[in-house]
MARZA-653180 format. One record per residue (C-alpha): residue number from 1; residue in three letters; x, y, z. Coordinates in steps of 0.1 Angstrom, whole numbers, always signed. Layout:
N
seq, type, xx, yy, zz
NUM, ALA, X, Y, Z
...
end
This chain:
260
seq, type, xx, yy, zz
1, UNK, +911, +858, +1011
2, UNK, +943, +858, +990
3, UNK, +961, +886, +974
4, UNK, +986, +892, +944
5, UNK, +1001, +923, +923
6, UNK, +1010, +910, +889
7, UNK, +1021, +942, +881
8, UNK, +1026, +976, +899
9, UNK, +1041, +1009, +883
10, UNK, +1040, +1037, +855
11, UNK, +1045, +1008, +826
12, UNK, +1010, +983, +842
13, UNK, +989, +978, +872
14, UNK, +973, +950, +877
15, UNK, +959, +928, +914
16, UNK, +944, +901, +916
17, UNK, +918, +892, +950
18, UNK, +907, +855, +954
19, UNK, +878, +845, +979
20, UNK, +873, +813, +975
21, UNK, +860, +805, +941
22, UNK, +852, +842, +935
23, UNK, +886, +860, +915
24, UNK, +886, +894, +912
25, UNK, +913, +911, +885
26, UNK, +917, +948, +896
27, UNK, +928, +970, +865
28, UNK, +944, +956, +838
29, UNK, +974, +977, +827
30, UNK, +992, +950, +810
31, UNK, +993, +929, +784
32, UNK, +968, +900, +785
33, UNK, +991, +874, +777
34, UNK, +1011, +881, +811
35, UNK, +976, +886, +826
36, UNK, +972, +845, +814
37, UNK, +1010, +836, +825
38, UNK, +1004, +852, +858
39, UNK, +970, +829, +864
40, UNK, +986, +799, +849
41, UNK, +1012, +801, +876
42, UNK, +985, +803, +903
43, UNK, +966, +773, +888
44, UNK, +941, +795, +872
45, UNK, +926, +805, +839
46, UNK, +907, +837, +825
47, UNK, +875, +816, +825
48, UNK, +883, +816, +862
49, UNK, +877, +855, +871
50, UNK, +845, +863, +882
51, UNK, +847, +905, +874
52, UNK, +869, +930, +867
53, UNK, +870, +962, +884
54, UNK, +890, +995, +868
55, UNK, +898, +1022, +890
56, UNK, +906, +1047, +858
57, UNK, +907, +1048, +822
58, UNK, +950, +1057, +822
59, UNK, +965, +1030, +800
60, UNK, +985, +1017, +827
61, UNK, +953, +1007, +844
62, UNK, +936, +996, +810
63, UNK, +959, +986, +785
64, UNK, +955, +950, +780
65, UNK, +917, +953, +786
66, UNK, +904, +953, +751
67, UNK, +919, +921, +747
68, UNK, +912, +913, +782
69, UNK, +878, +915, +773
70, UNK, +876, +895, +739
71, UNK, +893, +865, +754
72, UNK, +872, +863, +790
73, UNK, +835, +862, +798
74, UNK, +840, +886, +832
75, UNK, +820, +912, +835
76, UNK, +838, +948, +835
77, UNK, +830, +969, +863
78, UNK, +837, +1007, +857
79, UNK, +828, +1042, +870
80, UNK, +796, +1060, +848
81, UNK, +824, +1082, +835
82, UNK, +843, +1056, +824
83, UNK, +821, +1038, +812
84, UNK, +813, +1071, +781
85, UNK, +849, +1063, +771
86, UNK, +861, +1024, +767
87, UNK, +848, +1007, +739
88, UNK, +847, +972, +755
89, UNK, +814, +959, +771
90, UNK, +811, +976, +805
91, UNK, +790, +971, +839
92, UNK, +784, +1008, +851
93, UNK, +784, +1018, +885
94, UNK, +784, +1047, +906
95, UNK, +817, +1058, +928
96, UNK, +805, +1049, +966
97, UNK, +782, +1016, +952
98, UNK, +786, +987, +966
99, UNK, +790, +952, +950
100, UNK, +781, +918, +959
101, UNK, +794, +887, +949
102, UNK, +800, +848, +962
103, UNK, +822, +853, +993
104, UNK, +828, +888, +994
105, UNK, +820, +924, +985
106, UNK, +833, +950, +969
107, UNK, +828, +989, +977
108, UNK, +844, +1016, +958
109, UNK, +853, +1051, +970
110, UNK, +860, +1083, +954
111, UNK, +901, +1091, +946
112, UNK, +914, +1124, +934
113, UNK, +934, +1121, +905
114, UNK, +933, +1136, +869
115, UNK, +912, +1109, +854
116, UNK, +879, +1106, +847
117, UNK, +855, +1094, +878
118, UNK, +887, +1077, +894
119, UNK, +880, +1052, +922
120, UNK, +897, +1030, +947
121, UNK, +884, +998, +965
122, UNK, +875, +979, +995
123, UNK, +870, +938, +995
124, UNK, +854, +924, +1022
125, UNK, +852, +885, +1031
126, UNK, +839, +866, +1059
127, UNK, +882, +862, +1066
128, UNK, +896, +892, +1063
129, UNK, +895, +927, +1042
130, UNK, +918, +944, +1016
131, UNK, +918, +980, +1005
132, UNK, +932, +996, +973
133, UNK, +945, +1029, +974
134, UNK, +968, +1045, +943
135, UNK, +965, +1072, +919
136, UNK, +955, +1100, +937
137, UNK, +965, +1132, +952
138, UNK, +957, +1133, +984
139, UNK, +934, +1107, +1007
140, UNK, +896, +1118, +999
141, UNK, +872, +1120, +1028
142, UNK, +860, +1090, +1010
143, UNK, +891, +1071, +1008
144, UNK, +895, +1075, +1040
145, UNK, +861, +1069, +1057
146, UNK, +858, +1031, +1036
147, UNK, +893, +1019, +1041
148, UNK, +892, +1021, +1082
149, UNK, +900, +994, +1095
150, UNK, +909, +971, +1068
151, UNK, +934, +944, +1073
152, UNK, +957, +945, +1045
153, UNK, +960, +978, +1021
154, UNK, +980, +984, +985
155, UNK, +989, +1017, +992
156, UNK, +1005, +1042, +966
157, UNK, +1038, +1053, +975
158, UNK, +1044, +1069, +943
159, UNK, +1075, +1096, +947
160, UNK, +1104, +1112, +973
161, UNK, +1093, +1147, +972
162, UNK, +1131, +1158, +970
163, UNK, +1139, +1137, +942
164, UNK, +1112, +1148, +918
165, UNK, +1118, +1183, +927
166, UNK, +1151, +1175, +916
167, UNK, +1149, +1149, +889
168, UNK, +1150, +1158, +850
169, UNK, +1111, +1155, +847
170, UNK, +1099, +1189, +831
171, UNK, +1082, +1215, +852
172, UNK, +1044, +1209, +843
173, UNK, +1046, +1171, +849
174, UNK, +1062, +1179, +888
175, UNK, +1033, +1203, +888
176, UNK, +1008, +1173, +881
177, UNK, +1028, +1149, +901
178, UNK, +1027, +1169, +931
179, UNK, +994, +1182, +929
180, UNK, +961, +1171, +945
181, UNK, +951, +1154, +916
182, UNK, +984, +1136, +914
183, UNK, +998, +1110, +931
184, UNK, +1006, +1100, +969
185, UNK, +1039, +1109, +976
186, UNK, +1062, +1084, +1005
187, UNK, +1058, +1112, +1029
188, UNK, +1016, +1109, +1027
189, UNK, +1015, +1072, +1025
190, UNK, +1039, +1075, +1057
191, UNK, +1007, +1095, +1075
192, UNK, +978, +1075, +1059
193, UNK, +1001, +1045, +1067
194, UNK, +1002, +1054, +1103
195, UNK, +960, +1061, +1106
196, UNK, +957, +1030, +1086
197, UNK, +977, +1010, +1115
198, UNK, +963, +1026, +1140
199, UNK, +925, +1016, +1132
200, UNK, +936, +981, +1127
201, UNK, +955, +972, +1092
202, UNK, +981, +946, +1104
203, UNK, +1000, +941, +1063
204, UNK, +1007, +972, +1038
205, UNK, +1020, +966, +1002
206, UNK, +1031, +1001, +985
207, UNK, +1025, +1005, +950
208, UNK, +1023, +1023, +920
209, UNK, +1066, +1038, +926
210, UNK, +1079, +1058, +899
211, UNK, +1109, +1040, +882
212, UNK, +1124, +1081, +879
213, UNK, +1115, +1096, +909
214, UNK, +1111, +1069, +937
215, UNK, +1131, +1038, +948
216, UNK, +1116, +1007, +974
217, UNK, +1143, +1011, +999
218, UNK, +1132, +1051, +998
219, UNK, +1092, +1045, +1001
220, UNK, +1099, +1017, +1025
221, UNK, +1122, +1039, +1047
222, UNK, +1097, +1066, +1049
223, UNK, +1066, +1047, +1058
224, UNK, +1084, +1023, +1084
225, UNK, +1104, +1053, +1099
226, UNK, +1066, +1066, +1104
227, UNK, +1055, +1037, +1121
228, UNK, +1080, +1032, +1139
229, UNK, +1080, +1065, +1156
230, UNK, +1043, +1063, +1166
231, UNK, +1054, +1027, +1181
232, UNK, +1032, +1008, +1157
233, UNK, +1042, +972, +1140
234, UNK, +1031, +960, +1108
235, UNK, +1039, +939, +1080
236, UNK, +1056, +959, +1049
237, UNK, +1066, +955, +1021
238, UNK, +1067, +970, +981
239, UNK, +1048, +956, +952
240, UNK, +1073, +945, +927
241, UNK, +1071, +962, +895
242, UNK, +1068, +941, +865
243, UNK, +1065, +904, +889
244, UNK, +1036, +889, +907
245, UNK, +1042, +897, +939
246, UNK, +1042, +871, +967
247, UNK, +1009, +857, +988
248, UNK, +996, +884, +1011
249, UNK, +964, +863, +1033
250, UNK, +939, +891, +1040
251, UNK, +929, +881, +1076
252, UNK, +911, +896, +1101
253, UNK, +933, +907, +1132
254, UNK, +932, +896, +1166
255, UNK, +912, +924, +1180
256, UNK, +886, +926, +1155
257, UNK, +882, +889, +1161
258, UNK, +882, +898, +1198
259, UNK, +855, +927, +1192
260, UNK, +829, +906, +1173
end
């Protein structure tokens, strides 16, 4: 199972899971004509994508998904809540369902964030697993219970604590920011990180950093200091924000294999 970020940050989100003939678009925060030049460049097409999944109704999770949905025959999957408020065709489903398709599954989980009915996911394959993890708080019971063990997580890694505290961003929005319906600052992804090693995930891509209050050598610092100091190895790295980001091969590790 391959994975991509086509876009990650404040301005678009948007990922992109292949197993085998089955492609999966998750969110679609940006414009559908760099949705189009990001599949081109893969080989692929619109009338390529099997479904698309939305974690929230934000516009930088939905914003080129009106068009999106004109130009491609995938069904959109979406949270009951979020279903009451886009206009475009949706597939309802409830936070916790599970979803099967050719090749793989896909089972969402509860996030906490100021949205309505916000979700992140898990993909499983017969290769390997991915989870999807941004725009939330804190890690929900939920979050964390589905994600164990997966082999390769996007992980938000949104802000440095000490430079939104400090940055020019008014009071109420560092109130949001920081609070449990919020986003994940470097210091939480660090500890989720760390569990998320530690039961098995072998390649973590952070996402979703704030262009004001974050930079990737500061979320990357944090997380691998973490690591490192609990003696764990793993391959890191940040989604880049407005660029597909390279290959990541969601495969199974070694002692999973070994286990089953």
């Amino acid at each position: 199972m391959e994975f991509y970020t086509l876009a990650s940050g404040s301005s678009g989100n948007c990922s992109l899971v292949c197993a085998g003939d089955t492609l999966l678009l998750i969110d679609a925060g940006i414009s559908c004509r760099r949705i189009e030049q990001s599949l081109r460049a893969l080989g692929r097409t619109l009338g390529d994508l099997t479904a698309v999944f939305i974690t929230h109704e934000h516009a930088d999770h939905v914003g080129g998904l009106a068009t999106l949905s004109k130009k491609s025959a995938a069904p959109v999957y979406v949270t009951r809540g979020v279903s009451h408020i886009l206009t475009c065709p949706v597939v309802a489903f409830t936070a916790g369902d599970t979803l099967k398709f050719t090749g793989c599954t896909v089972r969402s989980f509860s996030t906490s964030h100021d949205a309505v009915d916000p979700v992140g996911y898990r993909v499983d394959a017969p290769d390997g697993s991915l989870g999807i993890l941004t725009d939330t708080g804190f890690v929900t019971d939920a979050a964390r219970e589905s994600l164990a063990g997966v082999d390769t997580l996007l992980l938000e890694a949104n802000h440095d604590v000490e430079t939104l505290q400090y940055g020019p961003y008014p009071y109420f929005l560092k109130r949001r920011i920081l609070g449990d319906e919020g986003h994940l600052s470097n210091d939480a992804a660090a500890e989720f990180a760390r569990l998320a090693v530690q039961s098995g995930t072998r390649d973590i891509l952070l996402a979703h950093l704030s262009k004001e209050n974050n930079t990737p050598e500061l979320a990357e610092y944090a997380v691998a200091r973490a690591l490192q100091s609990a003696g764990l190895s793993v391959r890191l790295g940040v989604a880049p924000r407005d660029t597909m980001s390279e290959v990541h091969l969601c495969r199974r590790s070694p002692s999973f294999a070994s286990a089953n």
